[in-house]
C-alpha positions in Angstrom: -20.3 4.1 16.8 -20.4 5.2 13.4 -20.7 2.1 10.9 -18.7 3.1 7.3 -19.9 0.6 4.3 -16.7 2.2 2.4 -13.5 3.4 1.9 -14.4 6.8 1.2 -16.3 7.4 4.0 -13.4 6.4 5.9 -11.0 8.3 4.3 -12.8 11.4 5.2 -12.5 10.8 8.7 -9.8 12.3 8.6 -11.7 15.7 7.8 -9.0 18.2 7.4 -4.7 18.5 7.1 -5.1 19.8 10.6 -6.2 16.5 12.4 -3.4 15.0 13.9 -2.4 10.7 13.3 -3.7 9.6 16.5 -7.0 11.3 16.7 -7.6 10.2 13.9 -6.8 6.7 15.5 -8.7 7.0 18.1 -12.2 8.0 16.1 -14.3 5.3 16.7 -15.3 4.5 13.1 -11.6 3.8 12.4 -10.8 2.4 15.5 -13.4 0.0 15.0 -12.2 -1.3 11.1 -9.3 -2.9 13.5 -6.8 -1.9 11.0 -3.2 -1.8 11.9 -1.7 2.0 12.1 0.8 1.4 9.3 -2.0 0.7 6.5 -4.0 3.7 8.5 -1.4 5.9 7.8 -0.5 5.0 4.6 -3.4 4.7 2.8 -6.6 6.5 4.8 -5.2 9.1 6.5 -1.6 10.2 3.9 -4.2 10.0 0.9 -7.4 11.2 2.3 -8.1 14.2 -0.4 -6.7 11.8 -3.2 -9.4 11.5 -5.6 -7.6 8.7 -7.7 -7.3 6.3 -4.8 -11.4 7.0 -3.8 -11.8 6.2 -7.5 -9.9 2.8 -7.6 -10.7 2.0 -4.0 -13.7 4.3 -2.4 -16.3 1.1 -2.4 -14.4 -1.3 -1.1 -16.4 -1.8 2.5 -13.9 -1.5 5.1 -15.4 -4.3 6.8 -14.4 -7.1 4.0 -10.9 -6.2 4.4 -8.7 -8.3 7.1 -5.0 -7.1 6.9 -2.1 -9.4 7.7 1.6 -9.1 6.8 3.0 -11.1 4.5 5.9 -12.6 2.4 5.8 -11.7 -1.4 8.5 -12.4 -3.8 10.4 -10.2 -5.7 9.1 -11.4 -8.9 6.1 -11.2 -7.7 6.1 -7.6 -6.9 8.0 -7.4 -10.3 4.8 -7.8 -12.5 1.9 -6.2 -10.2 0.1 -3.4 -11.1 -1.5 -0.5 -9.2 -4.7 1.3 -9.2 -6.0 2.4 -12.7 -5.4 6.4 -11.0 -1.9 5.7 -11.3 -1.4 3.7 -13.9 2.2 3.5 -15.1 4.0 5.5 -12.0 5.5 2.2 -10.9 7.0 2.1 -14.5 8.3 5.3 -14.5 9.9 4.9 -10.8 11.9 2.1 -12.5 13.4 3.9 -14.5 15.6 5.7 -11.9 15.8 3.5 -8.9 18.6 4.9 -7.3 17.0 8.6 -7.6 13.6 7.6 -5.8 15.2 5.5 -3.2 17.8 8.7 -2.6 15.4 10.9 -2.6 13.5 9.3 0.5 17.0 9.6 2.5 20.2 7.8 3.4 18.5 5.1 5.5 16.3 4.4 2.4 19.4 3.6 0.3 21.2 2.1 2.8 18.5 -0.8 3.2 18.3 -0.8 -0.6 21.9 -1.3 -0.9 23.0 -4.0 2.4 19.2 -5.7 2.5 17.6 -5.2 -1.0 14.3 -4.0 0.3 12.1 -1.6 2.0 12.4 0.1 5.7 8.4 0.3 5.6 6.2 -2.8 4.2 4.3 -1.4 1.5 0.3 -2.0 1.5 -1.5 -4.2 -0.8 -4.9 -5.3 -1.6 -6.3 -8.8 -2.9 -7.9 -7.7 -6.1 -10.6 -10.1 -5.6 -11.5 -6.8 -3.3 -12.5 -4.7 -6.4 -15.3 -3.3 -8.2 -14.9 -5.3 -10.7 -12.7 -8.3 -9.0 -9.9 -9.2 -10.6 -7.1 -11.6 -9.4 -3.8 -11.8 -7.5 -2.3 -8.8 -5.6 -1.9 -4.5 -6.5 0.2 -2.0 -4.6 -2.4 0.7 -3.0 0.5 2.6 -1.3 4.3 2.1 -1.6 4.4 2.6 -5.4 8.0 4.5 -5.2 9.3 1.3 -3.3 7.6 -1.3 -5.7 8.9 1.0 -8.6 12.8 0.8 -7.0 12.4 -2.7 -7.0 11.3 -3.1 -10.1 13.9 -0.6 -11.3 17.1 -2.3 -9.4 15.9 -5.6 -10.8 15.7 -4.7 -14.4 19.4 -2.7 -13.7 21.0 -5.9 -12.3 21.6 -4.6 -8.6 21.0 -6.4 -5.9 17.1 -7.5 -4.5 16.0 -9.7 -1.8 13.8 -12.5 -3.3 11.5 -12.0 -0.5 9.5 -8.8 1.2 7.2 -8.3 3.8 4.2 -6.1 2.8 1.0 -5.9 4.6 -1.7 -7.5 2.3 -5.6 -7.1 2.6 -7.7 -9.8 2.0 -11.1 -10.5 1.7 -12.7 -11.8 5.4 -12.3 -15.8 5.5 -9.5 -16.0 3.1 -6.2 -17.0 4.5 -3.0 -15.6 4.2 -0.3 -17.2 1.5 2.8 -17.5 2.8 
C-alpha cells in the first residue's frame, strides 16, 4: 500500500477523466484514508485537476483528517468562508438563490422550498486543518448550496436552522453537535 502524506497526492489518484468512481475507490491508497464515498467524490475525485483546491488544501495529510457528519446551524453556515481559490463565489451564489438551486434540478428546489436545505450534505474542514491554522469551520465543496442558503436567508424565504454536513476534523478532536 501506497502511504500519501497529502491531499494532492491523493487527488491525483484519480489519474485521468477516464477512471471511473469506484476504481478509484477501490485504489488502495484511498481506500486506506477510510474516508466516506460522499467527501471522496466531492472533493478528491469531482476536483482532482482543480488547482485552486490543491492550493488551499494540497498539504493537508490525509491521515490527520477523521470525517463525521454533523449538525451546523444555519447561521453558522451564514458567515463561513471558503478556500482563498474561491474567495467570494459563496457571495455571488447569494445573490440569486433561486437560479443556482434551479439550475441543479427540480428535486433541488423542491428540498429548498418544503425542507430548507440540501439533498447532499456539503463537505467541510476544521480550519485548525490548514497551512496556516485558522479557527472554526470552511466549505471545501458545496459552495452553490452554502451560497443558496446564504442567499434565501438574506431574501427572507424559508431555511432550516439546522443541516447536516460532513465535517473533517483533526484526529482526536471530537465532533460538536
Amino acid at each position: 500500500m501506497t502511504e500519501l502524506a497529502n491531499i494532492e497526492a491523493l487527488m491525483m489518484r484519480r489519474g485521468s477523466r477516464g477512471r471511473s468512481f469506484e476504481t478509484y475507490c477501490s485504489d488502495s491508497a484511498v481506500a486506506a484514508t477510510g474516508w466516506p464515498h460522499d467527501v471522496l467524490e466531492q472533493w478528491l475525485f469531482d476536483h482532482w485537476d482543480n488547482a485552486g483546491f490543491k492550493g488551499d488544501y494540497g498539504t493537508i495529510n490525509p491521515r490527520d483528517v477523521v470525517w463525521r457528519l454533523e449538525i451546523v446551524t444555519a447561521e453558522e453556515l451564514s458567515e463561513m468562508p471558503t478556500g482563498d481559490a474561491d474567495a467570494g463565489c459563496i457571495e455571488e451564489f447569494a445573490k440569486d438563490p433561486d437560479h443556482w438551486s434551479g439550475n441543479r434540478g427540480p428535486d433541488v428546489s423542491r428540498c429548498w422550498e418544503t425542507d430548507g436545505t440540501w439533498l447532499r450534505p456539503p463537505v467541510l474542514i476544521d480550519r485548525r486543518l490548514l497551512n496556516p491554522p485558522g479557527s472554526g469551520l470552511q466549505v471545501v465543496e458545496g459552495r452553490t448550496r452554502v451560497g443558496v442558503l446564504r442567499g434565501r436567508l438574506l431574501h427572507g424565504k424559508f431555511v432550516a436552522p439546522e443541516h447536516q454536513a460532513w465535517v473533517g476534523r483533526p484526529s482526536g478532536v471530537p465532533a460538536l453537535y
